[in-house]
C-alpha positions, -999 to +999 in steps of 0.1 A: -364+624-175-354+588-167-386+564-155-389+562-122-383+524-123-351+528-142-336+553-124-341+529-095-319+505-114-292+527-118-295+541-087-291+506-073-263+500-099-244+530-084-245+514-045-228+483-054-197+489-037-214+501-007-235+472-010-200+453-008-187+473+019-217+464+038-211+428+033-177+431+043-185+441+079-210+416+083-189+389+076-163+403+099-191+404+125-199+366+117-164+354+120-157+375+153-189+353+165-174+318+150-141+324+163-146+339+195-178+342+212-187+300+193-154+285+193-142+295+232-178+298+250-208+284+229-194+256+219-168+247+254-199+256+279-232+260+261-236+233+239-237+208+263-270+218+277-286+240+250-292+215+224-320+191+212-314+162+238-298+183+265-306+194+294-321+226+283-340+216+252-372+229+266-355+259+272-359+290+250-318+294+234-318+257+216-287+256+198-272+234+166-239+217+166-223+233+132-200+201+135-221+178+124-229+195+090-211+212+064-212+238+035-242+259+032-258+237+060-231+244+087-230+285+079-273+283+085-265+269+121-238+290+131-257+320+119-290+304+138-268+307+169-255+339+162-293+350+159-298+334+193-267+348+211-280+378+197-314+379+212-306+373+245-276+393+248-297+421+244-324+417+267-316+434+301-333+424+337-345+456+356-312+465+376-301+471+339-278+438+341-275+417+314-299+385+317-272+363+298-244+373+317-264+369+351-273+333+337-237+323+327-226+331+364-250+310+383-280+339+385-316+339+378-321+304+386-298+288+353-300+253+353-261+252+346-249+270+378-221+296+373-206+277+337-184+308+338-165+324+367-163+364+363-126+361+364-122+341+336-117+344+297-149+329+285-166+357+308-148+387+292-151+377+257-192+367+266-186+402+283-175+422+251-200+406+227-226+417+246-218+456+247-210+449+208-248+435+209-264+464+230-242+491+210-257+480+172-294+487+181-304+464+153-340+444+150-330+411+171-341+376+162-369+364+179-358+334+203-392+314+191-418+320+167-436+337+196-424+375+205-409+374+240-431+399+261-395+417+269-383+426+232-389+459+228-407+467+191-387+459+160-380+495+151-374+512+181-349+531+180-347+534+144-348+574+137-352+584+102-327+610+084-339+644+079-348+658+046-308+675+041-290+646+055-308+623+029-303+647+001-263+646+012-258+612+014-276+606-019-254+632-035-221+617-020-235+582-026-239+590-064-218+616-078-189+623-045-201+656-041-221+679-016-257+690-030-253+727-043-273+754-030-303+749-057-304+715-043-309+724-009-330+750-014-356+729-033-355+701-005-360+728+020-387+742-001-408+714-016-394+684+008-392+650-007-414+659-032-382+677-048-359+644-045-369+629-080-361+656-099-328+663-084-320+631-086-323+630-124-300+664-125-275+645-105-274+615-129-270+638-154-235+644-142-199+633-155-193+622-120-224+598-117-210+580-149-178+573-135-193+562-102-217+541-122-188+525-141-168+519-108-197+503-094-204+479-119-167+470-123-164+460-091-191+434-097-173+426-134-140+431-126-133+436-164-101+467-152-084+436-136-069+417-171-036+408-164-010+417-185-011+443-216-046+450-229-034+452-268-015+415-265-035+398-244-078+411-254-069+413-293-060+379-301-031+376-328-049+353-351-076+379-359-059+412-350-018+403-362-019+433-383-036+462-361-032+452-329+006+469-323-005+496-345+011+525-322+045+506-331+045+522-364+024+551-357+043+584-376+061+603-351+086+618-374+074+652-367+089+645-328+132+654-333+143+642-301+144+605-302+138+605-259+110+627-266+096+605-292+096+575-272+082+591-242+055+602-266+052+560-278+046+547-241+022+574-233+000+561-263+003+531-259-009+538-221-039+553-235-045+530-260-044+500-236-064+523-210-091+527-236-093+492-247-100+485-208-125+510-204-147+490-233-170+473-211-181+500-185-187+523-211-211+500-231-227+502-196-226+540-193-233+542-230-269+523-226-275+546-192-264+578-203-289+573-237-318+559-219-311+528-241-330+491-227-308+480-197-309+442-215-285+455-236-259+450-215-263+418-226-280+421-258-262+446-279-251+444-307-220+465-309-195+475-290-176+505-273-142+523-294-122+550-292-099+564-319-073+544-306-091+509-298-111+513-329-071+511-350-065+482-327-097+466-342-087+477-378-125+503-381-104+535-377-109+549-410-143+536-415-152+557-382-131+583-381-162+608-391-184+594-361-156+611-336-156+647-326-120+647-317-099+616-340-071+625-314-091+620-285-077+588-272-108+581-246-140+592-267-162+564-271-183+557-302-208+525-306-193+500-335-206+466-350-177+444-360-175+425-389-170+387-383-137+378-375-109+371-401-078+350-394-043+344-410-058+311-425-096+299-434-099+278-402-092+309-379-126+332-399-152+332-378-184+316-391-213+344-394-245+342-416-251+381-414-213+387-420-208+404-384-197+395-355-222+378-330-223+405-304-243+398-270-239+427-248-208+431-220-207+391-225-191+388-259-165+416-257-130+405-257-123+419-226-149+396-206-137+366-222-101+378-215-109+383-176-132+349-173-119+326-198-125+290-202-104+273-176-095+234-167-124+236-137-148+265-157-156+248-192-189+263-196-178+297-200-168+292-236-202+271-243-219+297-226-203+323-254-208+301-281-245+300-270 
């Protein structure tokens, strides 16, 4: 059984991409605000007043002028309005009317008369952003550093998934299936209690390895070389002689020549498939073994397959280690020996005679994706590091 820590990691490893889907929608949510609600009300009829020097700063809503900062500086303001649109959009009087659109329209004593006529753009767009605001239910920033008497508590509303739900989103979350019937009878039976250990049967499944791959190439983006893996992640001063080796691969026993270059492409698909698929199964490699997650960074070998491992030139050194040399996608781990070019000044220096692995970071594929670029020169001193 995994330790509970680590199995936190990878469960963590396998929400990436809804991690990035949850990102995604809040940074639609944050431009709606900047190009809507800030660019054609807050900043046209709010500013003016609600601002340090106006004639609201000892008002409550205090707002920043993003236009006199930039960068990182002018996203912290515009979300610090956002925070502050957000507050007091959601605060209702007791008729159940909104307080900020009673104060835009001349009500409840604003300073600022009716800024907005109910007729008007500005109103309806004010309008929409608060039912948006009323309709998430999230924990609203506080207006000062003091609670305002009217906010109801942080978490109400907040309602807890029941035992099955959790269980099923889990499941979905981490290997795209249901829970099975075992599953839901132990959650029924034992309640949470039972989650652990079902969690460690589901990571024990082929379909929580290719999740954990997917999510941890959508962070490395390693899948997205341009180009043909065999030409463009085996260099041709270290790999001329191997690299094409499916070119001359014996398919004699194949009569019909259309048939026998149908049979070609489709390995040469594979093989560039499996050269690909290097990285994210060093990463499935070090989970599925309960190996030290540094090793992503720290190994000292990499991922092959009988194909990839002829593109290196280790097939028949390794041929023994596979239980199918046909197999064109089973992985094996391999230390390489230091790198040998057509002439002296292309052989790699190496005082242990191998080459100087470090994890995901020194495999051919990462330095193919992120390679040293006119604006990025640290990513090759970073390697040679």
């Amino acid at each position: 059984m995994m330790p509970s820590s680590y199995r936190r990691l990878v469960l963590l490893a396998a929400m990436v991409a809804f991690v990035a889907v949850a990102r995604g929608e809040e940074q639609k949510r944050e431009d709606g605000f900047r190009n809507e609600v800030w660019a054609k009300v807050g900043a046209m009829s709010c500013l003016t007043c609600h601002k340090l020097g106006g004639d609201a700063e000892d008002s409550k809503v205090v707002l920043l002028d993003p236009s006199r900062s930039q960068g990182a500086a002018q996203d912290d303001a515009m979300r610090h309005n956002r925070d502050l649109f957000l507050r007091v959009a959601r605060i209702q009087e007791k008729d159940h009317q909104s307080r900020m659109l009673l104060k835009v329209t001349g009500g409840l004593d604003h300073g600022g008369k009716d800024v907005l006529k109910r007729d008007s753009a500005g109103y309806r767009i004010l309008a929409e952003f608060v039912r948006r605001a009323n309709e998430s239910k999230g924990p609203s920033p506080s207006l000062t550093t003091e609670e305002d008497k009217n906010a109801p508590p942080i978490f109400d509303g907040v309602v807890m998934l029941d035992n099955r739900r959790l269980l099923r989103r889990a499941t979905l979350s981490l290997a795209g299936r249901l829970p099975n019937e075992g599953e839901l009878a132990a959650i029924g039976r034992e309640g949470l209690k039972a989650l652990p250990s079902i969690l460690d049967g589901v990571m024990k499944d082929d379909a929580f390895y290719e999740r954990l791959r997917e999510g941890f190439n959508d962070i490395f983006l390693t899948l997205g070389i341009d180009g043909n893996a065999d030409a463009t992640v085996l260099a041709y001063e270290h790999f001329e002689n191997t690299r094409l080796w499916y070119q001359k691969y014996d398919l004699s026993h194949i009569a019909d020549k259309q048939e026998r270059q149908r049979t070609e492409w489709k390995i040469a698909g594979q093989y560039r498939d499996a050269l690909l698929g290097e990285p994210m199964k060093l990463i499935e490699y070090i989970v599925r073994d309960d190996r030290p997650f540094t090793e992503i960074v720290t190994a000292d070998y990499i991922m092959v397959t009988p194909y990839s491992a002829r593109g290196y030139g280790v097939f028949d050194e390794l041929k023994d280690q596979f239980k199918d040399p046909d197999d064109p996608l089973e992985y094996v781990p391999v230390k390489l020996k230091s790198l040998v070019g057509g002439n002296k000044s292309e052989n790699q220096d190496s005082e242990t005679g191998f080459y100087p692995h470090a994890g995901l970071l020194s495999t051919f594929q990462y330095l193919t994706r992120y390679p040293t670029t006119e604006t990025n020169r640290n990513r090759l001193r970073a390697r040679m590091y």
